[in-house]
Each structure stands twice: as structure tokens, then as C-alpha cells.
TORTI-113749 format. One record per residue (C-alpha): residue in one letter; x, y, z. Coordinates in pm, whole numbers, padded with zeros to 5 digits, always signed. Layout:
BEGIN
AXYZ;...
END
This chain:
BEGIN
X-03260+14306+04972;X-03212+14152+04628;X-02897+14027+04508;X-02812+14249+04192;X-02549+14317+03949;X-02490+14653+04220;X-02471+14418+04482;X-02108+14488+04726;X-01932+14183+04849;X-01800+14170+05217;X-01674+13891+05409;X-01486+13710+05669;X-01152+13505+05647;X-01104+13249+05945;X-01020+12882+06037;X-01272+12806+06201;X-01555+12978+06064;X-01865+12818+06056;X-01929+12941+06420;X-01980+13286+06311;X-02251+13552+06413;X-02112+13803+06175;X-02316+13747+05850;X-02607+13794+06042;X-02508+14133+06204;X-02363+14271+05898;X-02701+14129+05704;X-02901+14407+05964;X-02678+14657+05989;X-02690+14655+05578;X-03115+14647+05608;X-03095+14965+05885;X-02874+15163+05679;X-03044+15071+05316;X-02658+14951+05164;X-02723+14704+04873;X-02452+14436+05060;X-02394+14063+05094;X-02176+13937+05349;X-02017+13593+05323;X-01770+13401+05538;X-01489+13226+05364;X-01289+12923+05509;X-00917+12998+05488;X-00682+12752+05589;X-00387+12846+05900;X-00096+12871+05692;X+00087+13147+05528;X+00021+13035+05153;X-00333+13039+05206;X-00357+13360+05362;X-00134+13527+05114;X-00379+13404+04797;X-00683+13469+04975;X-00609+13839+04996;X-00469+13867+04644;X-00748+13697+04502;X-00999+13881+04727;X-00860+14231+04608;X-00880+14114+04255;X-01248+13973+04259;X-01336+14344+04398;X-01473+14194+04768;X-01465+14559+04952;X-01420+14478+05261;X-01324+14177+05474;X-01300+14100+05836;X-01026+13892+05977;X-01049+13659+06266;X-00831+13364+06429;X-00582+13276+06362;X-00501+13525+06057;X-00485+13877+06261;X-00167+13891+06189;X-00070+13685+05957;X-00262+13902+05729;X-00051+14221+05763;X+00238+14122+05530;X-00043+14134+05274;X-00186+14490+05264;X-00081+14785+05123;X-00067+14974+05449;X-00215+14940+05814;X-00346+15211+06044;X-00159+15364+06307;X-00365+15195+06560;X-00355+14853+06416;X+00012+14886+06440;X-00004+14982+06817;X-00271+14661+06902;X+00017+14454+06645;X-00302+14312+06493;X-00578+14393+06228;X-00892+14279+06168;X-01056+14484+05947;X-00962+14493+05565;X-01095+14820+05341;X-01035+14779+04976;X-00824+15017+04807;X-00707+15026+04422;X-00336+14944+04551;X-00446+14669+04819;X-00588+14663+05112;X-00571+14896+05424;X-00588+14709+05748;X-00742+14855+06068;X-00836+14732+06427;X-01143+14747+06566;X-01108+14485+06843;X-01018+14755+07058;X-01288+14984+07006;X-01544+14714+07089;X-01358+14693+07388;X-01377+15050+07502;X-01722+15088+07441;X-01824+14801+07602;X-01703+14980+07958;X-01850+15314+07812;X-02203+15128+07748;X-02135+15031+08156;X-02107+15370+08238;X-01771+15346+08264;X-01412+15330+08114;X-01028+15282+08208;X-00949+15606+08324;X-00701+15573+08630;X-00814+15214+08712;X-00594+14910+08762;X-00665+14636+08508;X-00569+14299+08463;X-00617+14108+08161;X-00585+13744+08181;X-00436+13558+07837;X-00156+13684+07602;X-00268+13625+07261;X-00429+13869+06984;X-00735+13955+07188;X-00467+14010+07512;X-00309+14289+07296;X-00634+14446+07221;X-00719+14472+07554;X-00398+14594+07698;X-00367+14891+07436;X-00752+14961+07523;X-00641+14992+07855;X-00370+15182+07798;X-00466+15420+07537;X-00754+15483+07771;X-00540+15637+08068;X-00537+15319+08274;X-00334+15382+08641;X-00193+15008+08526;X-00184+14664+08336;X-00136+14348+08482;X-00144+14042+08188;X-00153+13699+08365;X-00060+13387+08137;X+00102+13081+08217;X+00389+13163+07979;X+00578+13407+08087;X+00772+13477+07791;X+00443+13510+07556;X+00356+13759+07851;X+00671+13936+07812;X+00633+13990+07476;X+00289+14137+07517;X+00435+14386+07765;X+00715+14473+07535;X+00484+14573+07272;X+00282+14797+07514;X+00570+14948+07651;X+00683+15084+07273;X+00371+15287+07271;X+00286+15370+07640;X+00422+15477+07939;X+00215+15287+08162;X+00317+15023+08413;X+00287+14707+08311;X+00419+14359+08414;X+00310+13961+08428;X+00221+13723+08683;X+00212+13346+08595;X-00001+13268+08877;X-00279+13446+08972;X-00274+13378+09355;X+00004+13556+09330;X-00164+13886+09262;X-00105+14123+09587;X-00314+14416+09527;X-00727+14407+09429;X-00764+14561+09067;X-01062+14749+08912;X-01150+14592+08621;X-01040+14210+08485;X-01026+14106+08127;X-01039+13761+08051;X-00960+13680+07703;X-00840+13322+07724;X-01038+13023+07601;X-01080+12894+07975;X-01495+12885+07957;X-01514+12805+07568;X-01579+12492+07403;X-01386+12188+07548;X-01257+12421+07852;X-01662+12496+07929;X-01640+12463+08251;X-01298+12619+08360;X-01196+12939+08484;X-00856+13144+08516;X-00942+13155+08870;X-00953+12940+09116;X-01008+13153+09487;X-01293+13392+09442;X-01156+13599+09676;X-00991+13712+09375;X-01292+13943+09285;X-01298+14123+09614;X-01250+14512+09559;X-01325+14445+09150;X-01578+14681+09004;X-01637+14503+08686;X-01576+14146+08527;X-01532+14113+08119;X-01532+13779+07958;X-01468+13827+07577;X-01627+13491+07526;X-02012+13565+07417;X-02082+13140+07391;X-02199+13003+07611;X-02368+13363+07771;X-02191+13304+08159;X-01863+13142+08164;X-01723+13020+08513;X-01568+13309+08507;X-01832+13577+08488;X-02020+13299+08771;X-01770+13324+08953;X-01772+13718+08955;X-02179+13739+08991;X-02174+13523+09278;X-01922+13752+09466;X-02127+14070+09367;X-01928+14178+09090;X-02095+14364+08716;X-02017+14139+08479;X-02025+14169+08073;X-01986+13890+07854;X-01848+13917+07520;X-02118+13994+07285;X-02163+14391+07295;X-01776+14413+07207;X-01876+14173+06904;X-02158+14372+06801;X-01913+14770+06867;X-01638+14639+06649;X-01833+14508+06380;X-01972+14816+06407;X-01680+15000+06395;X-01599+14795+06103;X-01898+14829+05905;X-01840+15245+05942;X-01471+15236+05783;X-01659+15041+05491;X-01927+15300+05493;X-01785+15568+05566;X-02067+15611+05813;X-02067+15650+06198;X-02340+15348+06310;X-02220+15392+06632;X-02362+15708+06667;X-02615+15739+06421;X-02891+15408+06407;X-02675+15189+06569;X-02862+15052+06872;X-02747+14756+07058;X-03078+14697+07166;X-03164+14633+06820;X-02967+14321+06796;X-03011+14142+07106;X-03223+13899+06914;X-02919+13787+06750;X-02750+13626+07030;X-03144+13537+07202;X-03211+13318+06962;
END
């Protein structure tokens, strides 16, 4: 499409950003659905001040819609002019819509999540997760898990107290049981599905893994890995090796920018000519 006077502006904020696959996914989803869109990623700098002007100035220059990734999830939310009841549960956003008084913020992290296991054929009713890391992506999973009728949550992190705080937040909205190991050899029951949403497998930790016996995946229906670079971590070899399903992290990127792209559009991709098939060739070559 031609860049025109009509033309909507979109974008993501992040520190790093360069990295990004976004552009390009929003750039098709824009050429499936016919929407006269650009989609541009803008460097914003990990501190409050930044953050703050980049939304105000964002909102002013009319941009209509703006994802939000590390480290600004939720930094972000003393900035908008409201956040959805969801977003409040996952105590994250990363989805901006513009509105005349500011910006509404949303969370889609989570539905990328839960239709990753539906896409499997499956989902988190009754089953025993564990989710391994207890950062913004940790939360996203856990309140998947839990909005999605898990039987329970285990998060595993080395710091207990971030853990604890993670469980806390869960506990305000569910009544699920949930609690932390800081080890996982200390695990002493075989869950259904683990989450893995550290950076153990990403960039200078390529070759690590949150586990270290594979005995670990014994009993464990399916392995997640939100990282989607490189394709395997060593922990979704790990879990192939032993016989496990394993899903890296690139359908949940491609659901919740989905998910994202229908709040702006007030149109359902996911069910309408969203295919996932369709953008394979984004992460192929």
C-alpha cells in the first residue's frame, strides 16, 4: 500500500527494539485485511521520563495504536487513561488503543498464550502447570493458567521473593493453588504442561536451560518455550528428546499481535482471515 495523507500510524515502544518481527506481521495482517496502515517501531529509553513523554507525545501526534514490550509493560500504565479489566489481573499491558482522553491499555500476552495450547488441541483445563521465571511474561502465563481452570500453578525462580510476589498477585484474582519452588529438583509431583518464560536459551544464555535432570519431563504432556529465537532452545531439546510436544514461542507472537491488531480494528482476525499458516514465512526466512 501507498503511504497517503489517510495513512494510520501504529507502532511499538521498547528498549531493545531493533530485534523486532512485529512491523512485518502487522505490515500483512494490514495487506489481508485492506487497512491503509504503517507500522513503525520506536526506541524508548528504560526510564520513567522517557516513557511518560513517549506516550504523551504519541497521543498528541494521533499514532492509534501502539504495542508495548520490555521493559515498559508496566511502566506504561501510570500513563493511560484507563486499563482493561484483564490487563489489571495479568498487572501488565501491552497493547495501547487511542482514545480522545488517552490511551486504553489492554493485554494480549495472555491470549497468545491460550491459543497457542488451543492450536495444540489443547488447553489448561484441570492440568497442573508450572511456569518457570517470574517476570512480566511469568504473570501472563500464570493468569492464562488460571483463568483457564488450571487444577494448579507452580512458578519456579531463583528468587523467591520475586516468586512470592507473582503468587500474591494471582491469588487476588483466583482461587487456585499456587506456590514457588527455587529449585527445580525439588519438584515432587510430574506436571502437565511447563512454561518457560525465562531468558535461559536466548541470546548470551543460548545454550542453557532451567533444567538440568530430564527426568524432569517424565509424565509432561506438553513443553512451551516463549522464546521464538533461536527456533529450539535447550529447553524444548531437552523435552523432544524425552518424547515430549513441544511449542516454541512464535504462534503466541503471531495470536497476540493478533489479538492486538483486532482491538485496533475492531475486527476478529483470529477468527476471520487470520491463518497462522499464512505467516510461517515470517519466522522461515
Amino acid at each position: 500500500m501507498k503511504v497517503n495523507g489517510e495513512t494510520a500510524v501504529f507502532g511499538v515502544v521498547g528498549d531493545p527494539i531493533k530485534h523486532t518481527l512485529s512491523p512485518q506481521i502487522h505490515a500483512n495482517f494490514a495487506e489481508i485485511c485492506g487497512i491503509n496502515m504503517v507500522y513503525v517501531p520506536f526506541n524508548v529509553k528504560d526510564n520513567q521520563s522517557s516513557i511518560k513523554e513517549a506516550i504523551r507525545g504519541a497521543h498528541a501526534l494521533g499514532i492509534k495504536g501502539l504495542n508495548v514490550t520490555v521493559p515498559h509493560k508496566k511502566a506504561v500504565m501510570p500513563y493511560l487513561s484507563s486499563v482493561d479489566d484483564m490487563a489489571q489481573k495479568v498487572g501488565a499491558v501491552n497493547t495501547l488503543v487511542w482514545t480522545q482522553e488517552g490511551y486504553v491499555g489492554y493485554n494480549t500476552d495472555y491470549i497468545g498464550i491460550k491459543r497457542t495450547l488451543t492450536s495444540l488441541g489443547t488447553d489448561f483445563e484441570n492440568k497442573n502447570v508450572v511456569v518457570f521465571g517470574a517476570g512480566g511474561s511469568a504473570y501472563a502465563a500464570c493468569i492464562a493458567a488460571a483463568d483457564g481452570n488450571a487444577k494448579s500453578i507452580t512458578v519456579v525462580n531463583r528468587t523467591k521473593e520475586n516468586a512470592d510476589i507473582l503468587i500474591s498477585h494471582v491469588k487476588a484474582h483466583y482461587n487456585i493453588p499456587i506456590d514457588v519452588v527455587v529449585e527445580v529438583s525439588k519438584l515432587d509431583f510430574s506436571c502437565d504442561i511447563a512454561i518457560q518464560t525465562t531468558t535461559l536459551g536466548f541470546g548470551e544464555n543460548l545454550q542453557k536451560s532451567p533444567i538440568v535432570d530430564i527426568n524432569f519431563f517424565k509424565g509432561i504432556q506438553l513443553a512451551f518455550d516463549i522464546i521464538y529465537t533461536p527456533k529450539e532452545t535447550m529447553f524444548l531439546r531437552q523435552a523432544r528428546e524425552a518424547g515430549v510436544e513441544t511449542v516454541n514461542g512464535f504462534p503466541m507472537l503471531i495470536y497476540q499481535a493478533a489479538a492486538a491488531f483486532s482491538l485496533w480494528h475492531k475486527r476478529d482476525i483470529l477468527d476471520e482471515e487470520f491463518k497462522l499458516e499464512k505467516f510461517k514465512r515470517l519466522y522461515l526466512n
